[in-house]
Backbone as CSV, one residue per row, in Angstrom:
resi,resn,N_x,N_y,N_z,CA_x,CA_y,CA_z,C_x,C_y,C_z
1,UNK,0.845,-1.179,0.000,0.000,0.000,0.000,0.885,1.235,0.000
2,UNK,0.676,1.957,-0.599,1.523,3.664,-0.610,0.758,4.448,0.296
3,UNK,1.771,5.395,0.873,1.615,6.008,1.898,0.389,6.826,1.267
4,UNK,0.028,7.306,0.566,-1.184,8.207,0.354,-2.124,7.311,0.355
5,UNK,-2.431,6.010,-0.283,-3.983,5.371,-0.192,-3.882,4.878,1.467
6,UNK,-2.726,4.907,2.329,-3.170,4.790,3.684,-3.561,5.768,4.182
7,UNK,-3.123,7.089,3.992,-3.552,8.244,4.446,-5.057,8.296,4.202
8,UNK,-5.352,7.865,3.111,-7.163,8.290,2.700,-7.523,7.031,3.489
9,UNK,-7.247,5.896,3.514,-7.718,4.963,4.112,-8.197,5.330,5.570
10,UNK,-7.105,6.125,5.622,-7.508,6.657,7.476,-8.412,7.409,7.706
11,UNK,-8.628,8.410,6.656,-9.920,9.442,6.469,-10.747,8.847,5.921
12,UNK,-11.076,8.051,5.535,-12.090,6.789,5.482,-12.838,6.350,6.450
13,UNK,-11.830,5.691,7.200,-12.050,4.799,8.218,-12.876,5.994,9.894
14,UNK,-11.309,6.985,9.579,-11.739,7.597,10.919,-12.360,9.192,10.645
15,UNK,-12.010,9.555,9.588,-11.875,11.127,9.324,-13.100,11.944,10.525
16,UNK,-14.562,11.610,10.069,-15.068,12.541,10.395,-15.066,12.366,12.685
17,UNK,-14.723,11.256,13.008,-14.963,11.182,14.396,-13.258,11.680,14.552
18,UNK,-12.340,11.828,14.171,-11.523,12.219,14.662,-10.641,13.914,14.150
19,UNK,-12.046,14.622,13.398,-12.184,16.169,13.416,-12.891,16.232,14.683
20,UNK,-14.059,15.393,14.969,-14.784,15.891,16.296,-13.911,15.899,17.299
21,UNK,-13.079,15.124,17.586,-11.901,14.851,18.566,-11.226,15.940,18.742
22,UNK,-10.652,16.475,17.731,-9.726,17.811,17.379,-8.082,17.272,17.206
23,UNK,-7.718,18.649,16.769,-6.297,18.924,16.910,-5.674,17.994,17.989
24,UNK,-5.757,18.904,19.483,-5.170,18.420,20.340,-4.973,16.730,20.873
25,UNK,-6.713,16.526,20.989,-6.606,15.296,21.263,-5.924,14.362,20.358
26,UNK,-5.658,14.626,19.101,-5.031,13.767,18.203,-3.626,13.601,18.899
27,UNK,-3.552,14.966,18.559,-1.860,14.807,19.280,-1.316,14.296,20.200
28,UNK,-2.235,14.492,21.398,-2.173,13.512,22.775,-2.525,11.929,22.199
29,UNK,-3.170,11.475,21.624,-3.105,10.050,21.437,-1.691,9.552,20.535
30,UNK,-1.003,10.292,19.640,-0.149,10.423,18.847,0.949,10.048,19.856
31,UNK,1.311,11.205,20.622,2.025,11.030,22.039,2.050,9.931,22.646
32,UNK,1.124,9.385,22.579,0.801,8.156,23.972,0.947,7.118,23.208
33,UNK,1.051,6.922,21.723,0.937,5.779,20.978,2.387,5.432,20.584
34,UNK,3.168,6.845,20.685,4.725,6.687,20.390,5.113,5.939,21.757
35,UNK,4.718,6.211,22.663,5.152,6.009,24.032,5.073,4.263,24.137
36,UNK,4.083,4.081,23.792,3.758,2.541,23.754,4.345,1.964,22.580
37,UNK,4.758,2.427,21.258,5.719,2.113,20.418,6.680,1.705,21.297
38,UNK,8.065,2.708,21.963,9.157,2.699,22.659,9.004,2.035,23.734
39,UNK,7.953,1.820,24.519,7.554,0.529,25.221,8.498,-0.831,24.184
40,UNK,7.742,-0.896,23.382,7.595,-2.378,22.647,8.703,-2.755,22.078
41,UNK,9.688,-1.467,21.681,10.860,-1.867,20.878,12.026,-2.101,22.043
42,UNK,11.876,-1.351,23.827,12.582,-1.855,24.583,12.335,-3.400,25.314
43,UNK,10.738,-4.052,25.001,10.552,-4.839,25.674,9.505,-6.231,25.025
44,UNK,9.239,-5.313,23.975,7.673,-6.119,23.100,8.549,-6.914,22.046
45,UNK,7.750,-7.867,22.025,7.993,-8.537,20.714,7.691,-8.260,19.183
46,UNK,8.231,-8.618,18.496,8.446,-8.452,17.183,7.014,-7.734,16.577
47,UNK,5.944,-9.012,16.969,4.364,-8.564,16.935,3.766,-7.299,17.432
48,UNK,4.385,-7.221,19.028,3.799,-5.989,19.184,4.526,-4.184,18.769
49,UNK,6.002,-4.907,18.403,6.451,-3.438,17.749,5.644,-3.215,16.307
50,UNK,5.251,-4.466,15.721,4.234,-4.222,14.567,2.998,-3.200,14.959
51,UNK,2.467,-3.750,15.865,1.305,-3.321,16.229,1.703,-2.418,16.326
52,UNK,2.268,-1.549,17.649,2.253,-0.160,17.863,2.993,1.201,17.056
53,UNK,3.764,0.301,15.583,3.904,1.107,14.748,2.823,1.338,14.170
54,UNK,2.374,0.673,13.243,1.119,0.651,12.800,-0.190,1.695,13.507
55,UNK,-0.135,1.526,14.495,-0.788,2.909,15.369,-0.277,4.219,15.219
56,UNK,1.273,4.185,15.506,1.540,5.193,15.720,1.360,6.019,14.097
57,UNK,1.641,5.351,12.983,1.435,5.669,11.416,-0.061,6.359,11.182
58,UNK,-1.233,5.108,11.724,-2.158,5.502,11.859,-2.534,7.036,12.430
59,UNK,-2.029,7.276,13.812,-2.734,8.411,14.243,-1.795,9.724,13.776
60,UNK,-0.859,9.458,12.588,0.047,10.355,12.149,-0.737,10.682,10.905
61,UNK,-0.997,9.580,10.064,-2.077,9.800,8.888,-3.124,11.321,9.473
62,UNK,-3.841,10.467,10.492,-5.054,11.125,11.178,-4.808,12.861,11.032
63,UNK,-3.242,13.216,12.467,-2.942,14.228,12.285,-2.727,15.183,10.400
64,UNK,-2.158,14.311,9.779,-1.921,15.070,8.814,-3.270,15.505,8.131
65,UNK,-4.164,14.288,7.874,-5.339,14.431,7.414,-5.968,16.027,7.714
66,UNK,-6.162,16.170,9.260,-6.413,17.285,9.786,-6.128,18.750,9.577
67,UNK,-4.941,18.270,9.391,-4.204,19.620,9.044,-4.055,19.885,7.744
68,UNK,-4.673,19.198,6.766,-4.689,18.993,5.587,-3.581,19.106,4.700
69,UNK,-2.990,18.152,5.391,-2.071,17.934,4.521,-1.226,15.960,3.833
70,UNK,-0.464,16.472,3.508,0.313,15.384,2.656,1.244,14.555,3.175
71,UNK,1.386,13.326,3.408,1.867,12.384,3.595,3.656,12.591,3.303
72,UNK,2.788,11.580,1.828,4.032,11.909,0.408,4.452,13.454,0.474
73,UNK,4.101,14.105,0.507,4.899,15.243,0.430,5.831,15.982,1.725
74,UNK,5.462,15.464,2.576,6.240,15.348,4.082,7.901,14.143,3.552
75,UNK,7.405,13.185,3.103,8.104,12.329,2.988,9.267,12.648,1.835
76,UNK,9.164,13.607,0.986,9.309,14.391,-0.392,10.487,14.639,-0.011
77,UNK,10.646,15.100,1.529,12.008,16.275,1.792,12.839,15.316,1.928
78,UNK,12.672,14.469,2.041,13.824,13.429,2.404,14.225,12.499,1.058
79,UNK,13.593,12.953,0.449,13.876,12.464,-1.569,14.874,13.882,-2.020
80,UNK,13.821,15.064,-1.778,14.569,16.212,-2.409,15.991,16.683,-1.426
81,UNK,15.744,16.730,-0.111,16.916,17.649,0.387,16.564,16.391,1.454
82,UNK,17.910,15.512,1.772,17.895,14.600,3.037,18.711,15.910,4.345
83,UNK,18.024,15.937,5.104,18.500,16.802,6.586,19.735,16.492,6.838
């Protein structure tokens, strides 16, 4: 799957309940989902670092969605100019 049909996939799936949510709260779950990522990669197994990437992608989609913006084109800078 390419990062943009997951992005719509997410505004699919979640878009309109997670505008009601807002900004912030996104971000706070975003937060808390990285947290439980770095949980998993100091202690989780293989499965659950799957899992809680996969979340954490998810509620990153979400954020961008929100802010209306682009995935792929976030991802762009690191094609055009690597940091």
């Amino acid at each position: 799957m390419e990062i943009a049909e997951f992005q719509q996939l997410m505004e699919d799936l979640y878009g309109v309940h997670d505008r009601e949510r807002g900004l912030p709260s996104t971000v706070a779950w975003l937060c808390e989902e990285t947290g439980e990522l770095a949980q998993a990669v100091r202690k989780g197994t293989t499965a659950e670092q799957l899992h809680e990437l996969g979340d954490v992608l998810a509620w990153l989609a979400s954020l961008a969605n929100q802010l209306g913006l682009s995935l792929t084109d976030a991802a762009q800078r690191y094609v055009d100019d690597p940091p």
